[in-house]
Backbone as JSON Lines, residues from 0, in Angstrom:
{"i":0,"aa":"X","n":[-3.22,-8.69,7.7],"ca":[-3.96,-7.77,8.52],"c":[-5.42,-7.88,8.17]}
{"i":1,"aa":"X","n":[-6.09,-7.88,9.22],"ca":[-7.66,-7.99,8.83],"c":[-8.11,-6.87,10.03]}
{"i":2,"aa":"X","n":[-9.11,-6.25,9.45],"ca":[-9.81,-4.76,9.49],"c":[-11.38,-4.86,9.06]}
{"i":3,"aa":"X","n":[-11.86,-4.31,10.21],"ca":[-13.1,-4.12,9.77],"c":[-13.93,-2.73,10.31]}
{"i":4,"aa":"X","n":[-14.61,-2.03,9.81],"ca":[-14.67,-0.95,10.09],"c":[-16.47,-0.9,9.72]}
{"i":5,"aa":"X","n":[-16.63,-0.49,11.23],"ca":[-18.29,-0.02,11.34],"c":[-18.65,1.37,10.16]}
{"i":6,"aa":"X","n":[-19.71,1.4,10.69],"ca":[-20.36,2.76,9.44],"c":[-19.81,3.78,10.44]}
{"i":7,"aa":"X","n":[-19.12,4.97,9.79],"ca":[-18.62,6.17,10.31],"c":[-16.82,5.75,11.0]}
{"i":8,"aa":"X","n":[-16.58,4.91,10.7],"ca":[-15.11,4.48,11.3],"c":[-14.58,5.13,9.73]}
{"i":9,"aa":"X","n":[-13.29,5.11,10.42],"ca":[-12.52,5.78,9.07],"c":[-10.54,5.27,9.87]}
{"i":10,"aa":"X","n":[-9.72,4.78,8.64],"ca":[-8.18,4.06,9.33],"c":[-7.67,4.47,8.23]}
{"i":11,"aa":"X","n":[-6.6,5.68,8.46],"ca":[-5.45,5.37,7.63],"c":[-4.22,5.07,7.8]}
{"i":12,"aa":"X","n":[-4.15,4.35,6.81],"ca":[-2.64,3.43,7.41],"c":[-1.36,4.0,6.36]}
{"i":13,"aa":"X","n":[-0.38,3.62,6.87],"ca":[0.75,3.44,5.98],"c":[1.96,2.57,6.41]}
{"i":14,"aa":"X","n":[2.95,1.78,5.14],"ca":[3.43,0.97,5.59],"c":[4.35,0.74,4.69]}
{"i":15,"aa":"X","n":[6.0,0.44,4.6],"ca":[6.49,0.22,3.93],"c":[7.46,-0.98,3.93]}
{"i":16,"aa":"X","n":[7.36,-1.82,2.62],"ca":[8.11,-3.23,2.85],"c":[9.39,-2.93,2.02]}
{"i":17,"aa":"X","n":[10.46,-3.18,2.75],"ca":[11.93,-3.53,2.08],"c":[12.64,-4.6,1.89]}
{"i":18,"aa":"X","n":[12.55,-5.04,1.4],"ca":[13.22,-6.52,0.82],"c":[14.78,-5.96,0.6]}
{"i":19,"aa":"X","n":[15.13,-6.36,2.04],"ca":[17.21,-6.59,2.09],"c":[17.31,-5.37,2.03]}
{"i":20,"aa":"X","n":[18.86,-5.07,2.31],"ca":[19.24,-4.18,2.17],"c":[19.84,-3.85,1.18]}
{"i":21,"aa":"X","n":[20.6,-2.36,1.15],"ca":[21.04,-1.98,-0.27],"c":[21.83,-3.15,-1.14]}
{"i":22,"aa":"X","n":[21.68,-3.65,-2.25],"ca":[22.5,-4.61,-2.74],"c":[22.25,-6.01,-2.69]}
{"i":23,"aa":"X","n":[21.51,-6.14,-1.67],"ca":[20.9,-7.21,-1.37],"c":[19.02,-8.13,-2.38]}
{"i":24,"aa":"X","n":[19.02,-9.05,-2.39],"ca":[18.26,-9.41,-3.45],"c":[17.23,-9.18,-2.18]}
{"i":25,"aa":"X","n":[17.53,-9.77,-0.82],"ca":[15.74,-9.72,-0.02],"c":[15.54,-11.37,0.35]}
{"i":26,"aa":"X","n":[14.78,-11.44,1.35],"ca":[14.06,-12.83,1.66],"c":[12.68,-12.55,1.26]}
{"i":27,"aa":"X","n":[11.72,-13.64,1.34],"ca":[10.56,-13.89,1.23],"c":[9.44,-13.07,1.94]}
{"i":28,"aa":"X","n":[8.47,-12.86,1.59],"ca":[7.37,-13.09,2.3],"c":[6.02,-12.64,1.3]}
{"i":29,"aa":"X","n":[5.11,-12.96,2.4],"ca":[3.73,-12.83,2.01],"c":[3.03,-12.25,2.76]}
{"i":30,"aa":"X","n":[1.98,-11.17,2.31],"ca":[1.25,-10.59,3.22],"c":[-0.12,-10.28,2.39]}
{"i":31,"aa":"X","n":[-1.11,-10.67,3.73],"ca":[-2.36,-10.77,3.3],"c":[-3.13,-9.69,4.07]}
{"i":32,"aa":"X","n":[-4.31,-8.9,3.68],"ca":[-4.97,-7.79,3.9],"c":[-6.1,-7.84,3.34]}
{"i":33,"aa":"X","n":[-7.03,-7.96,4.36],"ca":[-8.7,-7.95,3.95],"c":[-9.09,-7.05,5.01]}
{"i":34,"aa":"X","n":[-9.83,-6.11,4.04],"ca":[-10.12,-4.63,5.06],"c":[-12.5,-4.47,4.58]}
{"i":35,"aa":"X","n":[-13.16,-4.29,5.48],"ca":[-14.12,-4.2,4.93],"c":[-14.6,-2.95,5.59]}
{"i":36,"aa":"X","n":[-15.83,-2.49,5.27],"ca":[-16.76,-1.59,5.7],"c":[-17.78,-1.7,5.64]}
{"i":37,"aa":"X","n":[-18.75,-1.45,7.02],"ca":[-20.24,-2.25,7.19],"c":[-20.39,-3.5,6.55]}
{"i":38,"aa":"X","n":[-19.55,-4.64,6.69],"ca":[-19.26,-5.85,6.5],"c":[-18.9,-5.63,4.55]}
{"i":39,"aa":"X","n":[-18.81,-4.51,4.12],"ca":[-18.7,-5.28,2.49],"c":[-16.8,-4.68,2.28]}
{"i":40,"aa":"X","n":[-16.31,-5.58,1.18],"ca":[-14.92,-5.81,0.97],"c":[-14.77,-4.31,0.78]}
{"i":41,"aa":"X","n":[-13.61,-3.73,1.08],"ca":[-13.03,-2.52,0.24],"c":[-11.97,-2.78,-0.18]}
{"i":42,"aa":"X","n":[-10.72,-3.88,0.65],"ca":[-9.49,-4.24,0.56],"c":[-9.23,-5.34,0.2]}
{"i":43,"aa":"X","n":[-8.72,-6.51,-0.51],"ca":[-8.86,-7.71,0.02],"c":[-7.07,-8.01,-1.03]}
{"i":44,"aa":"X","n":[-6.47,-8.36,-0.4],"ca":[-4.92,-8.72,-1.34],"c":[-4.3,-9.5,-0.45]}
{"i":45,"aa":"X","n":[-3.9,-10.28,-1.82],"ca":[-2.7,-11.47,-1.09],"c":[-1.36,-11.39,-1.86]}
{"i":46,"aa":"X","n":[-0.88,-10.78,-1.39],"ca":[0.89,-10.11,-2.14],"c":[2.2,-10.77,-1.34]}
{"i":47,"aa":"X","n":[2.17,-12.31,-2.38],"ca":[2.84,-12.88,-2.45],"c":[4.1,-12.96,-3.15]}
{"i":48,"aa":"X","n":[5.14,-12.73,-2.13],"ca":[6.85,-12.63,-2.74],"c":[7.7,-13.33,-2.24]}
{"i":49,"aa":"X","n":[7.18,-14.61,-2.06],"ca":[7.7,-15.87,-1.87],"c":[8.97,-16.16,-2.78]}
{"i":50,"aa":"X","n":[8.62,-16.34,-4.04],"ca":[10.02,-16.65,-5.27],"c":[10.42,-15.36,-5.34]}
{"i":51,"aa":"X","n":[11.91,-14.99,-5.49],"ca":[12.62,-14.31,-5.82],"c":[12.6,-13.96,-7.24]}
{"i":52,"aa":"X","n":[12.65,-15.16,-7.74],"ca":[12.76,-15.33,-9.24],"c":[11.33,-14.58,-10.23]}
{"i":53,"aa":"X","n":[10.5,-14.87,-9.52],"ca":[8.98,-14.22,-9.87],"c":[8.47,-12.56,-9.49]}
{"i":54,"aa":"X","n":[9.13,-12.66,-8.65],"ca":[8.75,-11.18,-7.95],"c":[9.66,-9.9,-8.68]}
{"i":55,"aa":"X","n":[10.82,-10.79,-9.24],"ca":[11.67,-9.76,-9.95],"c":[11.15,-9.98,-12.13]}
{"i":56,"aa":"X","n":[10.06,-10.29,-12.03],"ca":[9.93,-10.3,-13.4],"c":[9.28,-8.82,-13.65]}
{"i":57,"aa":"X","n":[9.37,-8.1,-14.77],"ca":[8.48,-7.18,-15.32],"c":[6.49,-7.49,-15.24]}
{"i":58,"aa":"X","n":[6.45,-6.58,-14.5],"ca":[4.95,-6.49,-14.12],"c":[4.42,-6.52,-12.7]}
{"i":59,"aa":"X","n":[5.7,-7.15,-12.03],"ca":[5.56,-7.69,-10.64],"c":[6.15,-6.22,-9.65]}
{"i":60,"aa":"X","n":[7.35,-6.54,-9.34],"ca":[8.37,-5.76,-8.84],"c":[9.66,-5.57,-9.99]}
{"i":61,"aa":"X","n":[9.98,-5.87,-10.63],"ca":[11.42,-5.99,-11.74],"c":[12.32,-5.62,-10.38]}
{"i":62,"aa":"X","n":[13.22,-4.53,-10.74],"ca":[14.26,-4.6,-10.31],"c":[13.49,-3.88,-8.57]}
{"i":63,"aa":"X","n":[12.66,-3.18,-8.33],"ca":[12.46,-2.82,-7.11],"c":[12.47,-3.45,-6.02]}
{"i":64,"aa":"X","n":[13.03,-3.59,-4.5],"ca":[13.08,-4.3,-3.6],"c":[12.1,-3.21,-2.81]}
{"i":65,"aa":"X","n":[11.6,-2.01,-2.66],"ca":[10.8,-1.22,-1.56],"c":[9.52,-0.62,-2.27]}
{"i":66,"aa":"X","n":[8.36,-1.37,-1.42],"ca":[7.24,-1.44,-1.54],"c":[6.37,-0.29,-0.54]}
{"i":67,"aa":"X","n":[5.6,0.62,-0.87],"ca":[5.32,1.59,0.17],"c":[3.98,1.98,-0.26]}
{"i":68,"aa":"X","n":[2.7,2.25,0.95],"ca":[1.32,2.55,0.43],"c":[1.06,3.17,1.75]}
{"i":69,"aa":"X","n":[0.24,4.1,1.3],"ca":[-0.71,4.9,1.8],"c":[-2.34,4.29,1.8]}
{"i":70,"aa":"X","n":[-3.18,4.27,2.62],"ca":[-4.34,3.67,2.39],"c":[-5.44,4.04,3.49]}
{"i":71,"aa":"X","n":[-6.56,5.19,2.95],"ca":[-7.52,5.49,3.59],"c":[-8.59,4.49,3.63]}
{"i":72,"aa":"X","n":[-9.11,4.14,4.76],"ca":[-10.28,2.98,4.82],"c":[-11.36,3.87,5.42]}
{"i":73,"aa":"X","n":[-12.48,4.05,4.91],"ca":[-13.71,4.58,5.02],"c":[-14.44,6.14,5.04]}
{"i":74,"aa":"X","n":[-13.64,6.09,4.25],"ca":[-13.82,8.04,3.37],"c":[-13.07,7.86,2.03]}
{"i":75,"aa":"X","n":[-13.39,8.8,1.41],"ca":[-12.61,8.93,-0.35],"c":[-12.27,10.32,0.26]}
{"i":76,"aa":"X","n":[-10.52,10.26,0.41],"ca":[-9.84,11.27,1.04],"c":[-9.65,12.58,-0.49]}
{"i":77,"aa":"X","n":[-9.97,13.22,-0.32],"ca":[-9.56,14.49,-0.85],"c":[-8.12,15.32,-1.29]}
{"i":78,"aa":"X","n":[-7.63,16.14,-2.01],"ca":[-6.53,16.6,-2.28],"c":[-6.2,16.87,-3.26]}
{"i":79,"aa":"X","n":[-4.88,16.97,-3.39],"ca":[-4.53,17.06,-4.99],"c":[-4.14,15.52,-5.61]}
{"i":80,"aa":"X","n":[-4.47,15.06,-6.95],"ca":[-4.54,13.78,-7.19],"c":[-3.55,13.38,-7.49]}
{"i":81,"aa":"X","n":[-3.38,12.0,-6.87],"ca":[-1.87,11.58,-7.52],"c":[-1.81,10.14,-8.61]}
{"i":82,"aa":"X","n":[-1.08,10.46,-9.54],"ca":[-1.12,9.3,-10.18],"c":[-1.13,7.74,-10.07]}
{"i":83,"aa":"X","n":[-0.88,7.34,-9.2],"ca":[-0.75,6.04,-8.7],"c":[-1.78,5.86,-7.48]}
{"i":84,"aa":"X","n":[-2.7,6.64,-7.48],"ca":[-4.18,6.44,-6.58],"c":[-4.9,5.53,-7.53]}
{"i":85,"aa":"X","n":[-5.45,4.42,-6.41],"ca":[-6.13,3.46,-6.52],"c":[-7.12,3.69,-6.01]}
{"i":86,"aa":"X","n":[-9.0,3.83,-6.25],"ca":[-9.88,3.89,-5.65],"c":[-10.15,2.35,-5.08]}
{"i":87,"aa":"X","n":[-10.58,1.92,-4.22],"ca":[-11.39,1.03,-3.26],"c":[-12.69,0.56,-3.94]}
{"i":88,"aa":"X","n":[-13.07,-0.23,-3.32],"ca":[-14.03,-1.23,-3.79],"c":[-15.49,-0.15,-2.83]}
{"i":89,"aa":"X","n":[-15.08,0.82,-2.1],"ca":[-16.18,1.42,-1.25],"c":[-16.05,2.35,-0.93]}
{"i":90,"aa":"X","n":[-15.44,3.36,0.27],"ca":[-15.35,4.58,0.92],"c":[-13.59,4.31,1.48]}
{"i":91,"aa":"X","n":[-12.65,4.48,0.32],"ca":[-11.51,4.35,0.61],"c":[-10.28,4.56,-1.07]}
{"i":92,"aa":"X","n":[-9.31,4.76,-0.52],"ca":[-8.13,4.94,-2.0],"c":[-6.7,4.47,-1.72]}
{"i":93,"aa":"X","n":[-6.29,4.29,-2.01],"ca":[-4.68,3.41,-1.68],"c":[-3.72,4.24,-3.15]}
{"i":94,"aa":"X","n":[-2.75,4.74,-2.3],"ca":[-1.16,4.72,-3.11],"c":[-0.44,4.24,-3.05]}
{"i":95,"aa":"X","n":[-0.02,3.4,-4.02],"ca":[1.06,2.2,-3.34],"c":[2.65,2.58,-4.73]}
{"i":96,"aa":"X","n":[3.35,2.52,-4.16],"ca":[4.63,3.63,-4.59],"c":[5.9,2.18,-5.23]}
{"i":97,"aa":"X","n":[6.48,1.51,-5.81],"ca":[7.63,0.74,-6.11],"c":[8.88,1.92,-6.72]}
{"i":98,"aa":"X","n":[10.02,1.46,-5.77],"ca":[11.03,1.83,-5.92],"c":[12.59,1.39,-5.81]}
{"i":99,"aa":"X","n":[13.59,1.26,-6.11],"ca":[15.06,0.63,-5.43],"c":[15.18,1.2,-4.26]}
{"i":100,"aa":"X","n":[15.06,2.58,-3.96],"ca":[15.67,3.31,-2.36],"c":[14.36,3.17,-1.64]}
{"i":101,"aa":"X","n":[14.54,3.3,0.03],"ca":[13.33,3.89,0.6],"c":[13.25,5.44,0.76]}
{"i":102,"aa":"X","n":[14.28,6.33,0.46],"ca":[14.14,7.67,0.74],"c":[13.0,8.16,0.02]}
{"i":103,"aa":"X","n":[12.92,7.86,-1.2],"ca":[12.11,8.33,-2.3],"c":[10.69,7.88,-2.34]}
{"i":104,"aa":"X","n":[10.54,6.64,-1.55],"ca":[9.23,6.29,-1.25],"c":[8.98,6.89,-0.2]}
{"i":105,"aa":"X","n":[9.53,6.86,0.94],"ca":[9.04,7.39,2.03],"c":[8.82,9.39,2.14]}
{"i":106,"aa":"X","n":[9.5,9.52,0.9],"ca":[9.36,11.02,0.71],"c":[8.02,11.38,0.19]}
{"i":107,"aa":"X","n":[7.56,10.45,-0.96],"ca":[6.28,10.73,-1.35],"c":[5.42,10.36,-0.82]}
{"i":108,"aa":"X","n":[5.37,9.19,0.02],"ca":[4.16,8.64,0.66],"c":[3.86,9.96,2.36]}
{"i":109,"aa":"X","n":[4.87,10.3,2.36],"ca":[4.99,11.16,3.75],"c":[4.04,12.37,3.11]}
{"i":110,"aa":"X","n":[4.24,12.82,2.15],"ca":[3.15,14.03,1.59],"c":[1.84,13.44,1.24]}
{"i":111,"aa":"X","n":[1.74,12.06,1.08],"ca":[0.32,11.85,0.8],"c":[-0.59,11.61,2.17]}
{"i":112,"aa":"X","n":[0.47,11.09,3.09],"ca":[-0.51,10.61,4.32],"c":[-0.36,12.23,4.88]}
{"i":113,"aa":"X","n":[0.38,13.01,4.97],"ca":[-0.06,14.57,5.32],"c":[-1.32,14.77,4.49]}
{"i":114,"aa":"X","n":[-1.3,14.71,3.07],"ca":[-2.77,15.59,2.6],"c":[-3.85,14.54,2.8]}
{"i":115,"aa":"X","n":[-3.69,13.62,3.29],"ca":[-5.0,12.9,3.62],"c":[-5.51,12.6,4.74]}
{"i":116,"aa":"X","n":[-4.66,13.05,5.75],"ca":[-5.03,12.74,7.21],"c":[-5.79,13.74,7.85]}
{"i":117,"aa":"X","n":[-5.86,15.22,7.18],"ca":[-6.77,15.85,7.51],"c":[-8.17,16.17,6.63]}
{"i":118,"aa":"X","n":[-7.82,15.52,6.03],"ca":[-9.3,15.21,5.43],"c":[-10.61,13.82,5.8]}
């Protein structure tokens, strides 16, 4: 995904990746995301899960197959803080959630894009 956002634009997104289903190890992929504001980087990742074998090591994903983020592009959204907030390279913050189920991601990420969408 590529994004670019004038002065006073503001995108929040959310999005969640599941690799297979329950029990299932998952297929591949890769996804790339360069997000800027008034031309300078705020976003820029290449989250590659091509090998199976790599993506399941400690540090990466280990045992998690569901990947889930929240991500304001061009404001520093407000609220109550959550531990796994990532500030931006500019006027933006990302929560990005690893888990085995999607209930549990999509439960927390659903309260974060509520307290940040009206801000």
């Amino acid at each position: 995904m590529d994004v670019a956002l004038a002065a006073g634009a503001r995108m929040l997104w959310r999005d969640t990746l599941v690799l297979g289903r329950s029990g299932e190890r998952g297929g591949s992929v890769r996804a790339a995301t360069r997000a800027t504001y008034e031309g300078h980087e705020l976003l820029v990742e290449d989250l590659d899960l091509t090998e199976p074998d790599l993506r399941e090591l400690p540090g990466i994903l280990g045992p998690h197959r569901v990947i889930g983020s929240v991500t304001a592009l061009g404001s520093r959204p407000q609220g109550p803080p959550h531990p796994y907030r990532t500030e931006l390279a500019g006027p933006g913050a990302q929560v990005r959630l690893l888990d085995t189920v999607a209930p549990a991601v999509e439960a927390e990420l659903a309260a974060v894009w509520q307290s940040w969408q009206h801000r």
